[in-house]
N, CA, C and O atoms as a GROMACS GRO file, in nm:
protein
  600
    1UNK      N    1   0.085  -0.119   0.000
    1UNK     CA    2   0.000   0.000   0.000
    1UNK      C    3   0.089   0.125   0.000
    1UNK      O    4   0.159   0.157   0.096
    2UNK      N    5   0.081   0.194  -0.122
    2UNK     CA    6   0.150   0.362  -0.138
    2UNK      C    7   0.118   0.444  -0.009
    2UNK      O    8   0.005   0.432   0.039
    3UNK      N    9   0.201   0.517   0.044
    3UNK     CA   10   0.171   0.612   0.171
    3UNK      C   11   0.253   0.772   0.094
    3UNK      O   12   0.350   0.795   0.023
    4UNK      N   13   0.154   0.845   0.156
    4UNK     CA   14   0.207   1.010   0.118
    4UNK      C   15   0.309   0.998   0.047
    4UNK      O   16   0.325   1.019  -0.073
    5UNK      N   17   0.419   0.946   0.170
    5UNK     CA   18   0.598   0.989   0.139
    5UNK      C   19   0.625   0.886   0.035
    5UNK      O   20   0.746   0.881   0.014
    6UNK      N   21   0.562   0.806  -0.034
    6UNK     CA   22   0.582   0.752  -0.154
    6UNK      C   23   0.579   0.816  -0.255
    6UNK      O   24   0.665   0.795  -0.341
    7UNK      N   25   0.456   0.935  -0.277
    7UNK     CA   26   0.405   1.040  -0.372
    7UNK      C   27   0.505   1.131  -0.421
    7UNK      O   28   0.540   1.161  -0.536
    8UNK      N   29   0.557   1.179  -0.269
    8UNK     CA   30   0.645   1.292  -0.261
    8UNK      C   31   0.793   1.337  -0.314
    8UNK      O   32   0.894   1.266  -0.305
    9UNK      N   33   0.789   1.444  -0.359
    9UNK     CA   34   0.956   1.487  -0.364
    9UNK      C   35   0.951   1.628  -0.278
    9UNK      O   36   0.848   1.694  -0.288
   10UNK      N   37   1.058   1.675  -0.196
   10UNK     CA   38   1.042   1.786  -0.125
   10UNK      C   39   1.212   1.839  -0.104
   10UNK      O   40   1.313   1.772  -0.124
   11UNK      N   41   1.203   1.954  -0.067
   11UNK     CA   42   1.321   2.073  -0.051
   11UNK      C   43   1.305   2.173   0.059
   11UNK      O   44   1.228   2.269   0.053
   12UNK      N   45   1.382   2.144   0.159
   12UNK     CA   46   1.411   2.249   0.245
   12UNK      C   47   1.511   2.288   0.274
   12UNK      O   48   1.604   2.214   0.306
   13UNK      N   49   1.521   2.463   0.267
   13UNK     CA   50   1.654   2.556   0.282
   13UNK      C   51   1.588   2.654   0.326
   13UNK      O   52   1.474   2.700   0.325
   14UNK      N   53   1.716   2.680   0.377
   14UNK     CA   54   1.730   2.810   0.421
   14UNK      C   55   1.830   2.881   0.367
   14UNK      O   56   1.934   2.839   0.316
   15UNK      N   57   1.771   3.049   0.390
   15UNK     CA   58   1.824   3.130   0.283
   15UNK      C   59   1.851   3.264   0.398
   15UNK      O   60   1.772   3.301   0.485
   16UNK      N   61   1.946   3.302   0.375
   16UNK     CA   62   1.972   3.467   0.419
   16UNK      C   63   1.917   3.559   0.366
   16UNK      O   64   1.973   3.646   0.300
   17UNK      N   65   1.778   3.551   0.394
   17UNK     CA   66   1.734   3.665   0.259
   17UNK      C   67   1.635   3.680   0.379
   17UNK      O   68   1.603   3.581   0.444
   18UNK      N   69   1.579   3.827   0.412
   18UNK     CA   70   1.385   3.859   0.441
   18UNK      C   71   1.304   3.794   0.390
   18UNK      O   72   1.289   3.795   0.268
   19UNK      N   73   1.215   3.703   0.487
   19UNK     CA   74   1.075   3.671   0.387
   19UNK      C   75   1.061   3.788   0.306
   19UNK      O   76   1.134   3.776   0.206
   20UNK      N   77   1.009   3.878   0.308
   20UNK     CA   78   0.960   3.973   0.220
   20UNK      C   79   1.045   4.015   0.071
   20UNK      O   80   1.003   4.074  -0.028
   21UNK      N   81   1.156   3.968   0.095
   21UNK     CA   82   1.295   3.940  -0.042
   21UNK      C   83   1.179   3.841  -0.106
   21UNK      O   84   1.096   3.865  -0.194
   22UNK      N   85   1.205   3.715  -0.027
   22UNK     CA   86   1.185   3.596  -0.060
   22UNK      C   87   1.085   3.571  -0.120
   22UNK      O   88   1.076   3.488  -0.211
   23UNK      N   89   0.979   3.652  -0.069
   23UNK     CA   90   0.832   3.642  -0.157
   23UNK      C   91   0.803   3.706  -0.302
   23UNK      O   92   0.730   3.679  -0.397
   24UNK      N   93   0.903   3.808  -0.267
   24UNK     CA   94   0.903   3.861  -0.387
   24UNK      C   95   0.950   3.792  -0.561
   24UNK      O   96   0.921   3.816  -0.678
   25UNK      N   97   1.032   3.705  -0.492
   25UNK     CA   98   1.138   3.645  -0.588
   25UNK      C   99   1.010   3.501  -0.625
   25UNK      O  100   1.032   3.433  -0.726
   26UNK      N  101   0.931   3.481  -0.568
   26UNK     CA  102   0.791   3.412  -0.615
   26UNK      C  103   0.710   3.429  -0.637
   26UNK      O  104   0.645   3.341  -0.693
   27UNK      N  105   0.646   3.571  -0.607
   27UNK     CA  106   0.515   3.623  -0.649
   27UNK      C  107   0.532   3.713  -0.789
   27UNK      O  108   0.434   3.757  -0.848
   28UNK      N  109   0.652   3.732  -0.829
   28UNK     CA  110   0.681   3.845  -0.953
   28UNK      C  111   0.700   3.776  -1.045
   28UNK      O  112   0.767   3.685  -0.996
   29UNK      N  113   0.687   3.755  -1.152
   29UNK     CA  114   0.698   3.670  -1.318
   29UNK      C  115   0.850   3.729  -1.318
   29UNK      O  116   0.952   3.661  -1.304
   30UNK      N  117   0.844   3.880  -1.337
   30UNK     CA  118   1.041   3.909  -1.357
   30UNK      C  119   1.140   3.827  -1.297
   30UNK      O  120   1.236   3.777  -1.356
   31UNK      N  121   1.104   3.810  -1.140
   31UNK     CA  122   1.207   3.741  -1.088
   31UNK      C  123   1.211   3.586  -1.126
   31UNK      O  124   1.304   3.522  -1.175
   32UNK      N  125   1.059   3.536  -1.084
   32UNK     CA  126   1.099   3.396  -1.102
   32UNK      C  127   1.177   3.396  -1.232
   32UNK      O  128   1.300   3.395  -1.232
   33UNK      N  129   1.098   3.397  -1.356
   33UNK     CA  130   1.162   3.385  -1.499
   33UNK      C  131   1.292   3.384  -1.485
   33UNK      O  132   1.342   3.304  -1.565
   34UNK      N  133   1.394   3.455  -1.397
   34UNK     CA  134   1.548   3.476  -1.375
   34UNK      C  135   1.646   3.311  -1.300
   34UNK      O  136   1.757   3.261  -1.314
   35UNK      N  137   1.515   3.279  -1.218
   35UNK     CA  138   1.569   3.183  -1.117
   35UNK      C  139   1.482   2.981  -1.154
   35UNK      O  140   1.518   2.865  -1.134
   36UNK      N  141   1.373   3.045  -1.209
   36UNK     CA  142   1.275   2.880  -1.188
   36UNK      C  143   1.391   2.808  -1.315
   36UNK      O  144   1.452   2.857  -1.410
   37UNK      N  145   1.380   2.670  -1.257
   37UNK     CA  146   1.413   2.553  -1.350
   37UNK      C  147   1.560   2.534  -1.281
   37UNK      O  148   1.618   2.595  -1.191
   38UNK      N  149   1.602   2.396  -1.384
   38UNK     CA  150   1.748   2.310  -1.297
   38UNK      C  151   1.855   2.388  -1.363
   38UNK      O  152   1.841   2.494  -1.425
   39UNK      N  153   1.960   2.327  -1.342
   39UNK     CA  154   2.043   2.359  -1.417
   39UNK      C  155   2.092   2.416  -1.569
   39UNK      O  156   2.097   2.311  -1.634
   40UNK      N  157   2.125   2.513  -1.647
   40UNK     CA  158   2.164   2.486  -1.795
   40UNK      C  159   1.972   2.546  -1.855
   40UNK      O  160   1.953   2.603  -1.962
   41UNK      N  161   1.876   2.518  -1.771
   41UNK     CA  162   1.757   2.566  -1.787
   41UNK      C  163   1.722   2.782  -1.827
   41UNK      O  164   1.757   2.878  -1.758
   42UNK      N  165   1.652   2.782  -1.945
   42UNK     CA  166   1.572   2.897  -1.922
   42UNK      C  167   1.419   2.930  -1.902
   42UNK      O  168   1.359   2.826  -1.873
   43UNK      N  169   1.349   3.023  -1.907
   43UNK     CA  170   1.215   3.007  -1.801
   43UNK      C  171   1.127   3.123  -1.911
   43UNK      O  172   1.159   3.241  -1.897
   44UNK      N  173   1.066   3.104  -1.971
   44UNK     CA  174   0.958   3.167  -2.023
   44UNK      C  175   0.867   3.213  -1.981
   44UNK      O  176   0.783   3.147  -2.042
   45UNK      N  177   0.787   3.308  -1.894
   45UNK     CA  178   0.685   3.292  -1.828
   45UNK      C  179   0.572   3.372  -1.926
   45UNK      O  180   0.592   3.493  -1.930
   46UNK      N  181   0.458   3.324  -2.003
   46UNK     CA  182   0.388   3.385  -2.087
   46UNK      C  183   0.222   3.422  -2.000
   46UNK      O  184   0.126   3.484  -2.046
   47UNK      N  185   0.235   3.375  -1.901
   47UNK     CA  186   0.059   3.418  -1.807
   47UNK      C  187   0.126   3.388  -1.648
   47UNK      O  188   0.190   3.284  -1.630
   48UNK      N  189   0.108   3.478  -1.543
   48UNK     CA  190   0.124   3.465  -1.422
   48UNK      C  191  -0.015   3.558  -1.331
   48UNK      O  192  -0.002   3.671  -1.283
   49UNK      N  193  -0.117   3.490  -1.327
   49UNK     CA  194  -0.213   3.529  -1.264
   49UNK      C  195  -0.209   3.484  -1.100
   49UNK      O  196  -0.256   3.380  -1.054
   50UNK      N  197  -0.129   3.604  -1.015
   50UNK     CA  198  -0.088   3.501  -0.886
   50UNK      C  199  -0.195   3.546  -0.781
   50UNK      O  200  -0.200   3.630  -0.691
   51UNK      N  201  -0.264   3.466  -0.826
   51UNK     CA  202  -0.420   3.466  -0.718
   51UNK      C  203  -0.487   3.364  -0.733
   51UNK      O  204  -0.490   3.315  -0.846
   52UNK      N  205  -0.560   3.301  -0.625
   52UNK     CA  206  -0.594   3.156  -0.616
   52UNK      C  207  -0.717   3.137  -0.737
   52UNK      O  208  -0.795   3.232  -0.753
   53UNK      N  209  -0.728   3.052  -0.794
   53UNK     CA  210  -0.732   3.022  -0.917
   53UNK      C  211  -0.674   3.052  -1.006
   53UNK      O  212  -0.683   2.969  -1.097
   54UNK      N  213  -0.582   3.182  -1.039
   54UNK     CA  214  -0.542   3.219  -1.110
   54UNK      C  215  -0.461   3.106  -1.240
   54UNK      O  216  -0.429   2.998  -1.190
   55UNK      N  217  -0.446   3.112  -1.304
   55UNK     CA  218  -0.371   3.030  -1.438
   55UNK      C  219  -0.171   3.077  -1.447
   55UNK      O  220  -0.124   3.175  -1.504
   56UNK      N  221  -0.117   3.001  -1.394
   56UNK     CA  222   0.050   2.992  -1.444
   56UNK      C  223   0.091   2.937  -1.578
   56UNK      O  224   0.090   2.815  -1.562
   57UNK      N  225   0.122   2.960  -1.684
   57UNK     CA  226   0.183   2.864  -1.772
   57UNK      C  227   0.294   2.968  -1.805
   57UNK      O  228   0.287   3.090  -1.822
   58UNK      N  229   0.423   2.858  -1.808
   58UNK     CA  230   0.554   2.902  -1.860
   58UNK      C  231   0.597   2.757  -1.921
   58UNK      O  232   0.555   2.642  -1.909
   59UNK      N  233   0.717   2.832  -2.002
   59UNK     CA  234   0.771   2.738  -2.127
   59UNK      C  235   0.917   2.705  -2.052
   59UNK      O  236   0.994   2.800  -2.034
   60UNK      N  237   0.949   2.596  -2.016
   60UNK     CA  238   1.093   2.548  -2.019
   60UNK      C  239   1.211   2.508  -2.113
   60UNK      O  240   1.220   2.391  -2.151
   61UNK      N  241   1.302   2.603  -2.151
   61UNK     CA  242   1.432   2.569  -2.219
   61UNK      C  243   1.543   2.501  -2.197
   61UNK      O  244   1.640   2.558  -2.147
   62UNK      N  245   1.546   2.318  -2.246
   62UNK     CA  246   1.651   2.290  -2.199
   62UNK      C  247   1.759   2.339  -2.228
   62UNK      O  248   1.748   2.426  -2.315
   63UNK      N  249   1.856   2.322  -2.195
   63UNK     CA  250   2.017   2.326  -2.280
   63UNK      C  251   2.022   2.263  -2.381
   63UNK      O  252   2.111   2.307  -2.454
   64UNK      N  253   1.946   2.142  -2.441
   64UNK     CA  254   1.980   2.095  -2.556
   64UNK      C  255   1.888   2.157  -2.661
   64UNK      O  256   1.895   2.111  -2.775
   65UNK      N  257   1.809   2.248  -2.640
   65UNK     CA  258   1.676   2.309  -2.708
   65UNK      C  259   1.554   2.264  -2.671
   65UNK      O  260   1.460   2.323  -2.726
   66UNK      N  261   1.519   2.158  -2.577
   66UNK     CA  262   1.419   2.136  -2.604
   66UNK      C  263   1.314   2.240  -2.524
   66UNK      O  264   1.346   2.298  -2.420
   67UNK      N  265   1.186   2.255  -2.586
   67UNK     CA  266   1.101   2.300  -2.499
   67UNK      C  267   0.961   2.258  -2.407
   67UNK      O  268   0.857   2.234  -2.469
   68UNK      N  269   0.965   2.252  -2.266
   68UNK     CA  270   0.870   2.248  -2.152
   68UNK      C  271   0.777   2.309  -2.130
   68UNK      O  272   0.777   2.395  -2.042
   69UNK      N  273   0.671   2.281  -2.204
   69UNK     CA  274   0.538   2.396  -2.179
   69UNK      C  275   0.497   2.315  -2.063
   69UNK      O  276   0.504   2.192  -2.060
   70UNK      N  277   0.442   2.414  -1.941
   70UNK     CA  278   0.401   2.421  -1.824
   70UNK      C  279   0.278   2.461  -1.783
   70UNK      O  280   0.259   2.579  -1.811
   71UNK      N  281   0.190   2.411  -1.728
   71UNK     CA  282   0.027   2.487  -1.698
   71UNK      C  283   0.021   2.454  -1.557
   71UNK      O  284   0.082   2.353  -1.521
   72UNK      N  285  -0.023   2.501  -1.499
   72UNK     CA  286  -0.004   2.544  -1.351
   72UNK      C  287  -0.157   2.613  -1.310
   72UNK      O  288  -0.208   2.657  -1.414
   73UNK      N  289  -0.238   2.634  -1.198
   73UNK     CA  290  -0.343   2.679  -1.139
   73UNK      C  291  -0.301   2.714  -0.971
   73UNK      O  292  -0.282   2.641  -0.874
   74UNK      N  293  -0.299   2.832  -0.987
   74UNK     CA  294  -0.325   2.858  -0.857
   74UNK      C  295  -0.392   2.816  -0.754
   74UNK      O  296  -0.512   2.835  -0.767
   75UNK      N  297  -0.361   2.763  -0.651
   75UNK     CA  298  -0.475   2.704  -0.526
   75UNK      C  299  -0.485   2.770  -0.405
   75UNK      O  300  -0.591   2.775  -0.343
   76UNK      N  301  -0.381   2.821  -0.368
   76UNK     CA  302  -0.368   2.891  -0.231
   76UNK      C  303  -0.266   2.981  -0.215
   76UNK      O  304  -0.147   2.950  -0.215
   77UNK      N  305  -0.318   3.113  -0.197
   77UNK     CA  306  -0.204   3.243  -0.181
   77UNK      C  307  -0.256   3.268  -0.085
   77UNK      O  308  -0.373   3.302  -0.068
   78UNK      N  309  -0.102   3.241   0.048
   78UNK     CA  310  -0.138   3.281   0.171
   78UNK      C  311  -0.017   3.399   0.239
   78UNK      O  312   0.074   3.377   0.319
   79UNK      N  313  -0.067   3.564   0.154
   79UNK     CA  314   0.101   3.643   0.188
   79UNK      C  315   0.207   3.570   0.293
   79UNK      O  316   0.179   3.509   0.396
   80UNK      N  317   0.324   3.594   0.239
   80UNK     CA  318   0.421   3.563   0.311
   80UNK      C  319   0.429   3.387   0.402
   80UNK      O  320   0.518   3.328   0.463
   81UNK      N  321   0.316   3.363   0.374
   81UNK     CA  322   0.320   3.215   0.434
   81UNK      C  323   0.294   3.096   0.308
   81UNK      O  324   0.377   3.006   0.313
   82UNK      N  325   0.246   3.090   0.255
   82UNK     CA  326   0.205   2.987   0.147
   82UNK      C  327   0.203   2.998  -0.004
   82UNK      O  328   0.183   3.105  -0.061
   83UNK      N  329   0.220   2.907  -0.053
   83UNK     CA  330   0.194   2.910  -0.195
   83UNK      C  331   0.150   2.790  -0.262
   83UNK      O  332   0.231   2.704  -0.228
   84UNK      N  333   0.062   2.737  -0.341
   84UNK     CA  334   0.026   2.612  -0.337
   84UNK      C  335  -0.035   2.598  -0.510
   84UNK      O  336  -0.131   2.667  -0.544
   85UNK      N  337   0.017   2.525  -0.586
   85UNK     CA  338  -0.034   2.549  -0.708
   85UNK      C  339  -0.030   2.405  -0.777
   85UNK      O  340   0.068   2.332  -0.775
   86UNK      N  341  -0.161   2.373  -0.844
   86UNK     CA  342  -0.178   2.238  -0.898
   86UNK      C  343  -0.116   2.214  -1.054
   86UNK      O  344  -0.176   2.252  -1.155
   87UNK      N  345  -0.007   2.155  -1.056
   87UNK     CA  346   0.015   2.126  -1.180
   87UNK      C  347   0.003   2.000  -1.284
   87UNK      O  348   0.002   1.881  -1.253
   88UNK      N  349  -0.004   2.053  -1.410
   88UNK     CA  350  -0.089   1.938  -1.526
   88UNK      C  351   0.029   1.881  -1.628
   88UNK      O  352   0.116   1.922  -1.704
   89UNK      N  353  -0.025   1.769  -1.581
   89UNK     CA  354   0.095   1.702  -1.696
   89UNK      C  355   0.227   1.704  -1.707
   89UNK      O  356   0.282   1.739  -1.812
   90UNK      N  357   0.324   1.649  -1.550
   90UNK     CA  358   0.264   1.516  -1.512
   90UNK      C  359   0.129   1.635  -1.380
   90UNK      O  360   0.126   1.757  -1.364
   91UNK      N  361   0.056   1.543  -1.326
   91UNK     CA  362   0.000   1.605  -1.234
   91UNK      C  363   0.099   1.596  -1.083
   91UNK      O  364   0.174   1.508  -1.041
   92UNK      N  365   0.070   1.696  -1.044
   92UNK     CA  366   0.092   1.698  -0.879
   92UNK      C  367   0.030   1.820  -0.802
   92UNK      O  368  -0.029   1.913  -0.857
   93UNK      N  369   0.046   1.810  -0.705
   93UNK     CA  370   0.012   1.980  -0.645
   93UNK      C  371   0.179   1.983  -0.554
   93UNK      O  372   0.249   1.894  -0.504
   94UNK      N  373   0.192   2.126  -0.565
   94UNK     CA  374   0.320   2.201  -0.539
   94UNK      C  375   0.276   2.280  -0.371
   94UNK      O  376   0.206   2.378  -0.347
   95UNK      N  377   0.330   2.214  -0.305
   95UNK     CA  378   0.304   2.319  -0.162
   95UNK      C  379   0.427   2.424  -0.151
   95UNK      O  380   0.539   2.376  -0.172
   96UNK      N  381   0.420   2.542  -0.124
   96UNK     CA  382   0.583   2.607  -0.052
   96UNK      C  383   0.515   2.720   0.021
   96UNK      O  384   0.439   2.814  -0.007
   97UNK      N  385   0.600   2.648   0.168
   97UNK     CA  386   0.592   2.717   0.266
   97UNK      C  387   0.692   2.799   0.284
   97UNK      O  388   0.802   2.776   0.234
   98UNK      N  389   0.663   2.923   0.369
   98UNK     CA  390   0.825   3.043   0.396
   98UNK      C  391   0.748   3.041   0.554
   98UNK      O  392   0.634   3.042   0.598
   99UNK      N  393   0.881   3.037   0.605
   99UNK     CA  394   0.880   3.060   0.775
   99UNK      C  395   0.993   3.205   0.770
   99UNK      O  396   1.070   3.220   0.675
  100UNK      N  397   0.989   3.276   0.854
  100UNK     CA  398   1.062   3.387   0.899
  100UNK      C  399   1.143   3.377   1.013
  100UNK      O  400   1.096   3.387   1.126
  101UNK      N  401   1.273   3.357   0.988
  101UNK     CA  402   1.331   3.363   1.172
  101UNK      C  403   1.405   3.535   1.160
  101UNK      O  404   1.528   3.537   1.154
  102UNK      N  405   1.331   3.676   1.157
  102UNK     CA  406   1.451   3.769   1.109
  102UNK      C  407   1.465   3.805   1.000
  102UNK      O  408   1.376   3.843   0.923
  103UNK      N  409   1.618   3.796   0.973
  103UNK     CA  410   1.693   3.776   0.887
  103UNK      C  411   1.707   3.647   0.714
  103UNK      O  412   1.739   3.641   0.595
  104UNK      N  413   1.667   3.592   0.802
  104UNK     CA  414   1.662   3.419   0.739
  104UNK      C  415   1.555   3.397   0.727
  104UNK      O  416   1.478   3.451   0.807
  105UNK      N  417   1.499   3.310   0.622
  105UNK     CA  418   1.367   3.245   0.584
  105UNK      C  419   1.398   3.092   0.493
  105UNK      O  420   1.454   3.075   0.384
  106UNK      N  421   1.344   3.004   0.575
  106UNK     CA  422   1.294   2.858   0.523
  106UNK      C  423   1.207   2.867   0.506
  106UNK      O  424   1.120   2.932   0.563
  107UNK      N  425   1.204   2.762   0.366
  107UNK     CA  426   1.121   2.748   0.230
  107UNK      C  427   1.131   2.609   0.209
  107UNK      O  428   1.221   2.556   0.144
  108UNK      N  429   1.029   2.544   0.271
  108UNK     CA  430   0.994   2.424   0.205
  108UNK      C  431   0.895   2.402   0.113
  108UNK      O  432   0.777   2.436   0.130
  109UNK      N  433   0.952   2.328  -0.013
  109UNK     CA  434   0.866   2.322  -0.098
  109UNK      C  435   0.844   2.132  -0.133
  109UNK      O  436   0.937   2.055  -0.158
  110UNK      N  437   0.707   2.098  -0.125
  110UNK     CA  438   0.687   1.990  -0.125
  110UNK      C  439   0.580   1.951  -0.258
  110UNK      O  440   0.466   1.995  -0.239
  111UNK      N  441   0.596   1.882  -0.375
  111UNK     CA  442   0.554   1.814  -0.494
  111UNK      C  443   0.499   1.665  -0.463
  111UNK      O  444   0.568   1.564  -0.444
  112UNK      N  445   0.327   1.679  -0.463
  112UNK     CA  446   0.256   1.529  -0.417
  112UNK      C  447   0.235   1.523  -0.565
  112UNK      O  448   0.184   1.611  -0.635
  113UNK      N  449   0.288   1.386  -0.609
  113UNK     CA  450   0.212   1.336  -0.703
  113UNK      C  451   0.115   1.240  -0.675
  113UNK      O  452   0.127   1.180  -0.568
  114UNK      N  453   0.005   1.209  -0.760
  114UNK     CA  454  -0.138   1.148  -0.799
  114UNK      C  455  -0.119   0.979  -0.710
  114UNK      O  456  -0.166   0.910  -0.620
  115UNK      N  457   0.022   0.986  -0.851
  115UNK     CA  458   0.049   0.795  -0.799
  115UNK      C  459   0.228   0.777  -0.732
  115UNK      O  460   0.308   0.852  -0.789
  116UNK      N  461   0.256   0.736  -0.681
  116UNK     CA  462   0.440   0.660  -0.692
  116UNK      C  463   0.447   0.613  -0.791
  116UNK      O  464   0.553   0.613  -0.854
  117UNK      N  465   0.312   0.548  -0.846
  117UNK     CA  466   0.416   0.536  -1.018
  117UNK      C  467   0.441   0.635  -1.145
  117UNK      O  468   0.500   0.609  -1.250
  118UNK      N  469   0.374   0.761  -1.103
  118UNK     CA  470   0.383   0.892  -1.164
  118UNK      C  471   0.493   0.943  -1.116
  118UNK      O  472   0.564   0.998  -1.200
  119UNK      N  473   0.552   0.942  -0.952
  119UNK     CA  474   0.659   1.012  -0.988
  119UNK      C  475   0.789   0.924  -0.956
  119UNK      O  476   0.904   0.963  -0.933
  120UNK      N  477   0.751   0.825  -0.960
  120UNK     CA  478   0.932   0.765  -1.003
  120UNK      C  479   0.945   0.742  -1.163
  120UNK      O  480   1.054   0.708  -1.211
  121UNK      N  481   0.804   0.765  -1.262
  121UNK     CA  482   0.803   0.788  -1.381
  121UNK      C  483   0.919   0.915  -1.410
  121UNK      O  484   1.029   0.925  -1.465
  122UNK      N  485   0.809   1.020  -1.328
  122UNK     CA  486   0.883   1.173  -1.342
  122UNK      C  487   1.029   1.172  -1.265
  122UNK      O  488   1.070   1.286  -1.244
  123UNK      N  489   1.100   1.085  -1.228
  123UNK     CA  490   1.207   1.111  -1.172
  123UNK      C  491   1.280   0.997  -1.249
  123UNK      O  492   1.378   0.968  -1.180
  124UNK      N  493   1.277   0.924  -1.355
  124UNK     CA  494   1.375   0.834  -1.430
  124UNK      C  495   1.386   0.948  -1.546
  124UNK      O  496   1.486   1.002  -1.593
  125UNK      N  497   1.262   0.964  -1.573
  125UNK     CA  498   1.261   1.077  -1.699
  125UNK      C  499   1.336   1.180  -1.696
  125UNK      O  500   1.437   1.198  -1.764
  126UNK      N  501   1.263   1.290  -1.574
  126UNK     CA  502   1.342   1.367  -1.565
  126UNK      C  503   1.408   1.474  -1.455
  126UNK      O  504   1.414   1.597  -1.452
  127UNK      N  505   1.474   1.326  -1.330
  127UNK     CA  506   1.551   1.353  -1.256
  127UNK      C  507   1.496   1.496  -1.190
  127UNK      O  508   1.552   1.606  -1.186
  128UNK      N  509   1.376   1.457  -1.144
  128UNK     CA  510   1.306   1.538  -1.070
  128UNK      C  511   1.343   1.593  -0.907
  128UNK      O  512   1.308   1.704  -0.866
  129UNK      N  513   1.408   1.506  -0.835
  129UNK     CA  514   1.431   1.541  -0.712
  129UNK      C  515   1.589   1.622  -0.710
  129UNK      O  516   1.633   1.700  -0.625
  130UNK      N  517   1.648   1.577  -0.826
  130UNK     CA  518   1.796   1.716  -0.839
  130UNK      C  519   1.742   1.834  -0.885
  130UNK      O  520   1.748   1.947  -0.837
  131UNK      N  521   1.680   1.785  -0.996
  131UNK     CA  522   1.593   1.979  -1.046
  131UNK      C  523   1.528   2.053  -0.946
  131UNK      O  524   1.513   2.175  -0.940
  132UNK      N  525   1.493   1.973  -0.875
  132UNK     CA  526   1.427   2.069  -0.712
  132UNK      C  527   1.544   2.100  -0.659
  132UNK      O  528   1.570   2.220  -0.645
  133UNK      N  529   1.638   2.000  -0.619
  133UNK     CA  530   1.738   2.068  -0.580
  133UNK      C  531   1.814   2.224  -0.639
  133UNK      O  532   1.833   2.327  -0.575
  134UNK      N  533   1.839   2.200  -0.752
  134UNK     CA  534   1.931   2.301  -0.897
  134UNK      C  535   1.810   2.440  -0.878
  134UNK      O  536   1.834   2.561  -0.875
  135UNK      N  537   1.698   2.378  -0.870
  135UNK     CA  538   1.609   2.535  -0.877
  135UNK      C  539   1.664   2.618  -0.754
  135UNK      O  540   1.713   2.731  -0.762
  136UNK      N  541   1.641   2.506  -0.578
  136UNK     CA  542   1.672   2.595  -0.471
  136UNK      C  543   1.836   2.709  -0.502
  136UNK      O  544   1.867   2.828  -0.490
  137UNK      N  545   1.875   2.626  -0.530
  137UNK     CA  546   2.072   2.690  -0.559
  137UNK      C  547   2.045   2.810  -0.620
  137UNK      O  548   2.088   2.917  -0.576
  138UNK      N  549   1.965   2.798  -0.735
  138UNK     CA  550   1.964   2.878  -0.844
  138UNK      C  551   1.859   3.015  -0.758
  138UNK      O  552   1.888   3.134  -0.769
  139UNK      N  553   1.760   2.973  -0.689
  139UNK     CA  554   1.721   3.060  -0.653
  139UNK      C  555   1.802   3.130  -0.531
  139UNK      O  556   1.810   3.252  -0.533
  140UNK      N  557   1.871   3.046  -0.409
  140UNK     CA  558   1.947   3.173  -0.373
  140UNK      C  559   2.031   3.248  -0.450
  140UNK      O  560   2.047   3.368  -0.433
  141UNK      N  561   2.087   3.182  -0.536
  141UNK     CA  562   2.195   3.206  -0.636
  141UNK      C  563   2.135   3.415  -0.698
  141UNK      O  564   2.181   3.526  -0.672
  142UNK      N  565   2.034   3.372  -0.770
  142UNK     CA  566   1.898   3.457  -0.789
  142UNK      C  567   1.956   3.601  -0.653
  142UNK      O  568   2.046   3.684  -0.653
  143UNK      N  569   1.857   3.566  -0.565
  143UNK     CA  570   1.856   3.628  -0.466
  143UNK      C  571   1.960   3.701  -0.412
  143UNK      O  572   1.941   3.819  -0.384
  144UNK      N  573   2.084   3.640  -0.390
  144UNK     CA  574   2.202   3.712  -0.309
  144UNK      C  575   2.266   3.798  -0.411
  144UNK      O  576   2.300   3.912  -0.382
  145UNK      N  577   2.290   3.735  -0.565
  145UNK     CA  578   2.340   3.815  -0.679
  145UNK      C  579   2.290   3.961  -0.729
  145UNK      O  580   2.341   4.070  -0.753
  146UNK      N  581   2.124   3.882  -0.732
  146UNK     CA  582   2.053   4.016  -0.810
  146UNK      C  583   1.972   4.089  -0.731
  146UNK      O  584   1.973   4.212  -0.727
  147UNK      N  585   1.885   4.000  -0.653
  147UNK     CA  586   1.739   4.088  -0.560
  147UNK      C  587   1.804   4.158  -0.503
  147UNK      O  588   1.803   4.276  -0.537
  148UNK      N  589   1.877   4.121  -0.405
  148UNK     CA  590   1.941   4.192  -0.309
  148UNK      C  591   1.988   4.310  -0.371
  148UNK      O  592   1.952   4.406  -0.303
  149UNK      N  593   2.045   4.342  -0.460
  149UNK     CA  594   2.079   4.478  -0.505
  149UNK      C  595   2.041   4.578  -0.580
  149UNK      O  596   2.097   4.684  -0.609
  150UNK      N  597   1.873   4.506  -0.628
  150UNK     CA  598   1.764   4.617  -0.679
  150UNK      C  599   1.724   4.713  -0.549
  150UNK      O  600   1.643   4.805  -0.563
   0.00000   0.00000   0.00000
């Protein structure tokens, strides 16, 4: 019998940044577009309606050319605490939480898929639990380089 943590892929860090940095760098199409995706990745973002129902779709550029069209639905915008968005094809829903200690803010972001056999599909294919990883990097990466000095 499949249990939750069968479904799951998840990421938690912490970052030297203000929640209020931090949110920003997720609620804005400019920023994400700078930071979402793994490694060698670029980020298209063509609709960012960030309000619960709202509609996400962006296009993913691998390094080898290929392209990742993305559709996404908003489920839950909770300022500075939540973000929660259902995505299509493969399916999952996307939780990310921001906690505030200060200075510092952890960001766990947790991806339930449907079945375990959907996402160890999505993780032979396409090495799904490093690209969560490569996004977090990329997004402090993001953050300490550029936000920080707008």
């Amino acid at each position: 019998m499949e249990t939750l943590h069968d479904r799951q892929i998840s990421l938690k860090r912490s970052f030297d940044v203000s929640l209020e940095l931090m949110w920003e760098a997720w609620r804005n199409p400019d920023h994400i577009s700078q930071w979402w995706g793994p490694d060698g990745f670029t980020t298209t973002i063509h609709k960012m309606d960030f309000q619960e129902g709202g509609e996400w779709l962006l296009t993913m550029h691998g390094p080898d050319g290929t392209n990742y069209p993305n559709r996404s639905v908003f489920k839950e915008i909770s300022p500075m605490k939540r973000i929660s968005y259902e995505h299509f094809n493969p399916d999952f829903l996307a939780v990310v939480d921001f906690e505030s200690d200060g200075e510092q803010t952890t960001l766990k972001w947790t991806m339930t898929f449907k079945t375990a056999a959907l996402l160890q599909a999505v993780l032979k294919a396409h090495n799904a639990a490093e690209g969560l990883k490569q996004n977090g990097i990329r997004l402090q990466q993001y953050i300490t380089e550029k936000l920080q000095k707008l």
